[in-house]
C-alpha positions in Angstrom: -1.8 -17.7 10.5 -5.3 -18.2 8.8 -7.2 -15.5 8.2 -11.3 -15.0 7.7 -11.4 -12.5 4.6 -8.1 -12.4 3.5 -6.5 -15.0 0.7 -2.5 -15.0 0.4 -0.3 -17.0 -1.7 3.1 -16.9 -2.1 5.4 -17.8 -4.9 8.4 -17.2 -6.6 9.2 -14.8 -3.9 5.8 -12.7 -4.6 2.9 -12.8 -2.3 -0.2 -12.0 -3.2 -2.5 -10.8 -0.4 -6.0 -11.1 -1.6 -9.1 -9.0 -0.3 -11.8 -11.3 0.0 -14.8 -9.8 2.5 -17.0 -10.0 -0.3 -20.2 -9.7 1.1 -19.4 -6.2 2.3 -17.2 -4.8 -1.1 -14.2 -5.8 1.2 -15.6 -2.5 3.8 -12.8 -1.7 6.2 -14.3 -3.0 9.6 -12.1 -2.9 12.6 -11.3 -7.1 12.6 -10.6 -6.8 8.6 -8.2 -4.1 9.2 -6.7 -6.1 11.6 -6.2 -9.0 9.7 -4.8 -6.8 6.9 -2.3 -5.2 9.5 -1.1 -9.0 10.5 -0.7 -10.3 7.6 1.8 -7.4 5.9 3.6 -7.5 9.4 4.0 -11.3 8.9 5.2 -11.1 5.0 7.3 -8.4 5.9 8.8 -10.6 8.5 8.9 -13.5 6.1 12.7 -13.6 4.1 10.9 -15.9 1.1 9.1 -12.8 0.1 10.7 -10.0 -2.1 7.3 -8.3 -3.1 4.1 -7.9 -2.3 0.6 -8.0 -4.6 -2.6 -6.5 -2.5 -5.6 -7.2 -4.9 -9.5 -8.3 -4.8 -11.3 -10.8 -4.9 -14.8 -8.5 -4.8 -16.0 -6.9 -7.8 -14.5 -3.7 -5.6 -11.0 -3.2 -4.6 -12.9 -1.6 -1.4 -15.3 0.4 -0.5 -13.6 2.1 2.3 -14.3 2.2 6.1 -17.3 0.6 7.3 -19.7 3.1 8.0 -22.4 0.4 9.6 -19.5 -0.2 12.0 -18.2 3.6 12.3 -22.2 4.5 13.0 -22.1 2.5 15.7 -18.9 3.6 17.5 -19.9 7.5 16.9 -23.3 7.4 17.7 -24.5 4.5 19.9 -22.3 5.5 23.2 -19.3 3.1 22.1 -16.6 6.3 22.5 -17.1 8.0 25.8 -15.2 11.3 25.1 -13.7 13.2 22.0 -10.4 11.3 23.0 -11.7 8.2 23.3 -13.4 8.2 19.9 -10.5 9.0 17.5 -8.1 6.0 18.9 -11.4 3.8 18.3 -11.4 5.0 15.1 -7.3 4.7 14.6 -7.7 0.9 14.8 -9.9 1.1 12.0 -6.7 2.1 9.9 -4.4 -0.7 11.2 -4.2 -2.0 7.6 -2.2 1.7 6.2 0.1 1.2 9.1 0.8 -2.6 8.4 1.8 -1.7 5.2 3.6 1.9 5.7 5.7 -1.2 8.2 6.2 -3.7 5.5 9.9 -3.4 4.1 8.8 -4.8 1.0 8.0 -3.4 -2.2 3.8 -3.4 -2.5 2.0 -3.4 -5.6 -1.6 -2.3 -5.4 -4.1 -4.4 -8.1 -6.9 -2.2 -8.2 -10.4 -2.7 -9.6 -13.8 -1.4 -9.2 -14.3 0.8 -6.1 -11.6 2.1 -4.6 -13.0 4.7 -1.7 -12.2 6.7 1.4 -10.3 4.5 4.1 -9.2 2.0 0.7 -8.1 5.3 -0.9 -5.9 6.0 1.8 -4.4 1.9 1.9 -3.5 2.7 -1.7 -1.8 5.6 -1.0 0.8 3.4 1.1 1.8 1.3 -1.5 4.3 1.6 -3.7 3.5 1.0 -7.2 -0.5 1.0 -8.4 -1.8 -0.2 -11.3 -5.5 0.1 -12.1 -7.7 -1.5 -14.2 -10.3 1.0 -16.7 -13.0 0.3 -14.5 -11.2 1.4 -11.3 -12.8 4.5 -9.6 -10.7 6.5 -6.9 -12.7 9.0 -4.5 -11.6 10.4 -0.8 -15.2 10.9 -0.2 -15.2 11.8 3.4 -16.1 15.5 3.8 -19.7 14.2 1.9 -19.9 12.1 5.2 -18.8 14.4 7.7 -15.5 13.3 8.6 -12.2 13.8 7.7 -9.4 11.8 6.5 -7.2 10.9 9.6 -4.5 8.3 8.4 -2.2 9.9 6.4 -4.4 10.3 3.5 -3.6 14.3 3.5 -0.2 14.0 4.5 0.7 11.5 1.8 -1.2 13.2 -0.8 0.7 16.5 -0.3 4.5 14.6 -1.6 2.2 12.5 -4.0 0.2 14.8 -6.4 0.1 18.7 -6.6 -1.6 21.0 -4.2 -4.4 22.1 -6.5 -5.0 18.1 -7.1 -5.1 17.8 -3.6 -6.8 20.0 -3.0 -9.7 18.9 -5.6 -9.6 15.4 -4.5 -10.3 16.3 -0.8 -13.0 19.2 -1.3 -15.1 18.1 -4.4 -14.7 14.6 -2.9 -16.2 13.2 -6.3 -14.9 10.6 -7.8 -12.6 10.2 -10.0 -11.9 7.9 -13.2 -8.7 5.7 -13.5 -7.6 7.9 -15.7 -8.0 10.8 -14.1 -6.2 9.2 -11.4 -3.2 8.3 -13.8 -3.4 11.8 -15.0 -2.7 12.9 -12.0 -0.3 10.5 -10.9 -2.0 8.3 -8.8 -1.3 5.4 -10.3 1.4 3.6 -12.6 -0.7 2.6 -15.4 -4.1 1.8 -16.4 -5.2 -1.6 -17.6 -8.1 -3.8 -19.5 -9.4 -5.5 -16.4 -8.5 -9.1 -17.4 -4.4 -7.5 -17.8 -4.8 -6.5 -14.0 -3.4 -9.0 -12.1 -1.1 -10.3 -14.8 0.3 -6.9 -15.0 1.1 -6.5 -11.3 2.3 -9.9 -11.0 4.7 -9.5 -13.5 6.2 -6.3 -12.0 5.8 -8.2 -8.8 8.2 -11.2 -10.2 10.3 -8.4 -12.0 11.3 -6.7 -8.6 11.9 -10.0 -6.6 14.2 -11.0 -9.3 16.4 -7.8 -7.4 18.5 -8.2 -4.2 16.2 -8.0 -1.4 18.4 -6.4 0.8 19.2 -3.5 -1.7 15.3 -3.5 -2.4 14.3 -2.8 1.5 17.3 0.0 2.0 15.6 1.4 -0.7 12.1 1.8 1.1 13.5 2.5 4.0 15.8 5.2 3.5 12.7 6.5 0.8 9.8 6.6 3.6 12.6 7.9 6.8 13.5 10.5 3.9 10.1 11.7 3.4 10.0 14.2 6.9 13.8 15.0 6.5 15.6 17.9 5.6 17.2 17.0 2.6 20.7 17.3 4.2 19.8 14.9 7.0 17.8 12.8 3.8 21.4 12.7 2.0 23.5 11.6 4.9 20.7 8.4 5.7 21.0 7.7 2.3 24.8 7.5 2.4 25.2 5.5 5.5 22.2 3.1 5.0 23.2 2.8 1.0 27.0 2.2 2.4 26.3 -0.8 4.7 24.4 -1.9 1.3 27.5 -2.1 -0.5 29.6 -4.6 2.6 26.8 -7.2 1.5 27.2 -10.4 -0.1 24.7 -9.5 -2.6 26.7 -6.0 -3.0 29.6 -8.5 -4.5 27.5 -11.0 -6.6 25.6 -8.5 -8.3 28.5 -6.8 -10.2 30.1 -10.6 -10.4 27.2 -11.9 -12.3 27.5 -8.8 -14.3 31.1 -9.5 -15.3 30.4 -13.4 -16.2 27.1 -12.3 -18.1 25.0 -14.5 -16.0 22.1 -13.9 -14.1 22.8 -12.5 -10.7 22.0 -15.2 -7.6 20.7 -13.2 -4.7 20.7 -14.8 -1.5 19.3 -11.9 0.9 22.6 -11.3 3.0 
């Protein structure tokens, strides 16, 4: 499929899924969301691809939602009713759930702005890395809204309550390192190490058996609203099923021979 502001590449097993609305600091409009949706649906989909890079080509990661767009859905007669309006605004968001969906690993790039509804993408990856001039804010409650995607409910296993808490309330924004600080984020980088940095990690992890790799994410995300008795016993029957693989056996082979394991996804 070819998309309008999206670049992807894919090689070596690692896609990277550029951002590249660039007129509008990548702003999360209801099409761009949906193209970000398709495209994680269709490399999740896609058994050449063990991981995933999500960067920018703007001098912004992203600005968040687009509020030019939001404006006119809220306040030009778009949404009929107070139930009508919030499933408008769900579809905005399309790009956190086509990634929460993605059984591969993600690895967020992140530069410049990061804001709001891009904030909230972030949070559904799986390792971050920012560069020094990377700034993080969930600026919503300065607009008038509230975050309605996960944001809160992710945050609360991410980072601490008083963090949290800070984040959502002050909704200032915050340095890269602050976001490190409060772990937010993997590391923090010079800008021109960002995308080699995440790429290498990237090839790193799809040098791993895919199949162990997405039981892994799977069992971590169904784990997350468990009990952690119910959490254990997923983890024992999806980790089990691992183990009947073909990988399951070449793994521990190529250990044996001191060799480089070959991992064939089955």
């Amino acid at each position: 499929m070819s998309y309008q502001n999206l670049e992807i590449t894919i090689e070596d097993h690692v896609a990277t899924v550029t951002l590249a609305r660039t007129d509008s600091m990548n702003a999360l409009s209801l099409s761009f969301s949906a193209e970000i949706a398709t495209a994680f649906r269709e490399l999740g989909a896609n058994d050449e691809v063990r991981a995933i890079v999500l960067a920018s080509k703007a001098t912004a990661f992203c600005a968040g939602l687009d509020l030019k767009e939001f404006a006119a859905i809220g306040m030009k007669g778009t949404a009929k009713s107070s139930l009508e309006f919030p499933e408008k605004l769900r579809a905005l968001f399309e790009s956190c759930d086509g990634i929460e969906a993605c059984p591969k690993p993600v690895i967020a790039a992140v530069n410049g702005y990061c804001f709001a509804g891009a904030f909230e993408i972030v949070l559904f990856t799986d390792i971050r890395i920012a560069s020094e001039n990377a700034v993080f804010g969930l600026t919503e409650a300065k607009w008038g809204v509230s975050p309605c995607d996960g944001a809160i409910t992710r945050l609360t296993s991410q980072v601490s309550w008083c963090h949290m808490m800070e984040l959502f309330t002050l909704a200032d924004p915050i340095s890269a390192q602050d976001a490190f600080r409060m772990g937010l984020v993997n590391k923090v980088v010079p800008l021109k190490d960002l995308m080699p940095t995440a790429e290498k990690i990237a090839r790193r992890i799809a040098e791993n058996a895919p199949l162990a790799l997405r039981n892994i994410k799977e069992v971590a995300l169904r784990s997350l609203s468990m009990p952690m008795d119910q959490a254990f016993a997923l983890e024992w029957s999806m980790g089990s099923r691992i183990m009947t693989t073909e990988d399951a056996k070449e793994g521990p082979r190529a250990f044996a021979e001191k060799r480089k394991p070959n991992y064939k996804g089955r």
